[in-house]
N, C-alpha and C positions, 0 to 999 in steps of 0.2 A: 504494500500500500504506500501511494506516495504522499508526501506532505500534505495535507489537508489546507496548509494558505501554501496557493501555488507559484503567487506573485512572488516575480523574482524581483529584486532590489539590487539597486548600484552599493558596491561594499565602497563606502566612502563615510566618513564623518557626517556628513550632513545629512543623508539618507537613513545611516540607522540612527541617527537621533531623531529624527522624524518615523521613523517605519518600525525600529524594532521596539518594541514591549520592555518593559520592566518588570516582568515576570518569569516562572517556572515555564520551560518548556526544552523545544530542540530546537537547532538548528543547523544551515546547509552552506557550505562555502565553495564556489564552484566559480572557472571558468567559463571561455567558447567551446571549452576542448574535454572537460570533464569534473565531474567532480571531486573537490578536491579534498575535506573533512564534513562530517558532522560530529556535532558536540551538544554534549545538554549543558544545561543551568538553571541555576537559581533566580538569574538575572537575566535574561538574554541579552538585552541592552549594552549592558558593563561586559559582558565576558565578548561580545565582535567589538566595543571598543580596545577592548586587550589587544583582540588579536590585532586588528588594524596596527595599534601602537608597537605591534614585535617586528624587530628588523632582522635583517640575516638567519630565518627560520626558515626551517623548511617547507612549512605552508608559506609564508611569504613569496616564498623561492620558485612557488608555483603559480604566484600570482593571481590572486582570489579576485572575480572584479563584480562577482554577485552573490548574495544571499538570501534567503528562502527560512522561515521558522513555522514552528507550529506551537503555540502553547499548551502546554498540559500540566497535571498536579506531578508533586514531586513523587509522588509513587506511580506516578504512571511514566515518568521521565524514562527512565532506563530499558524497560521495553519497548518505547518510540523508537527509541536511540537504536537498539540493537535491530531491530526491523528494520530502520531506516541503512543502516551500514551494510547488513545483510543485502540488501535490492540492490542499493546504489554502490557497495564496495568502493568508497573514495581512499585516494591514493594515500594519503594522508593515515588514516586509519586502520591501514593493513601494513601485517608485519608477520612474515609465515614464521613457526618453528618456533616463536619464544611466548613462552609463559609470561605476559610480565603484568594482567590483568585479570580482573574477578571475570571479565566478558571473554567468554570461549562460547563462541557458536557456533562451529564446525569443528569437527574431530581433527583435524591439520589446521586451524588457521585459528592465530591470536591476535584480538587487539592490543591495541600499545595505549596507556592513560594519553590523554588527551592533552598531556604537557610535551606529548612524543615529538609531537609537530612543531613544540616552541623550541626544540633545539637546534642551533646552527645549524646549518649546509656546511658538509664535508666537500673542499673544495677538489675536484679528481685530479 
């Protein structure tokens, strides 16, 4: 099931101060080319200004230029999320062969906590 608000939004400062909620829910960070994380919160609002605000990340790195949420309660948070990542497998989110999260939804494939993304680009 895909995002229930399907409007996508420019990821910029001014759009999600205007667009995104102050609320519990999910939400979607995506190029022309894919998408690139979803994440939940408590805030939605504050947590894409985070992101926005991270430089030399590896979601940055990939260049987010729209996003997309869905509000929900905090206990329905985490099976949004997991539903959502399952369909849409954003790059950001997947990370095969390591345990390093409570969210194991396929027998081979773990997520990485959602701080996975805020770390540097390893330069090749």
């Amino acid at each position: 099931m895909s995002f229930t608000e399907c409007a996508a939004r420019a990821f910029t400062a001014v759009s999600i101060q205007k667009n995104a909620p102050e609320s519990s829910g999910v939400y979607g960070l995506a190029n022309a080319r894919e998408w690139i994380f979803i994440g939940e919160a408590n805030n939605i609002r504050a947590r894409l200004m985070e992101h926005l605000s991270e430089a030399g990340t590896r979601l940055m790195h990939r260049q987010p230029t729209g996003f997309t949420f869905e509000e929900c309660s905090p206990g329905e948070r985490i099976r949004r999320h997991d539903a959502l990542v399952r369909q849409f497998a954003p790059s950001c989110n997947r990370r095969a062969g390591l345990a390093v999260n409570r969210r194991i939804i396929l027998p081979d494939v773990r997520y990485p906590p959602r701080e996975q993304c805020g770390q540097p680009v390893q330069a090749a």
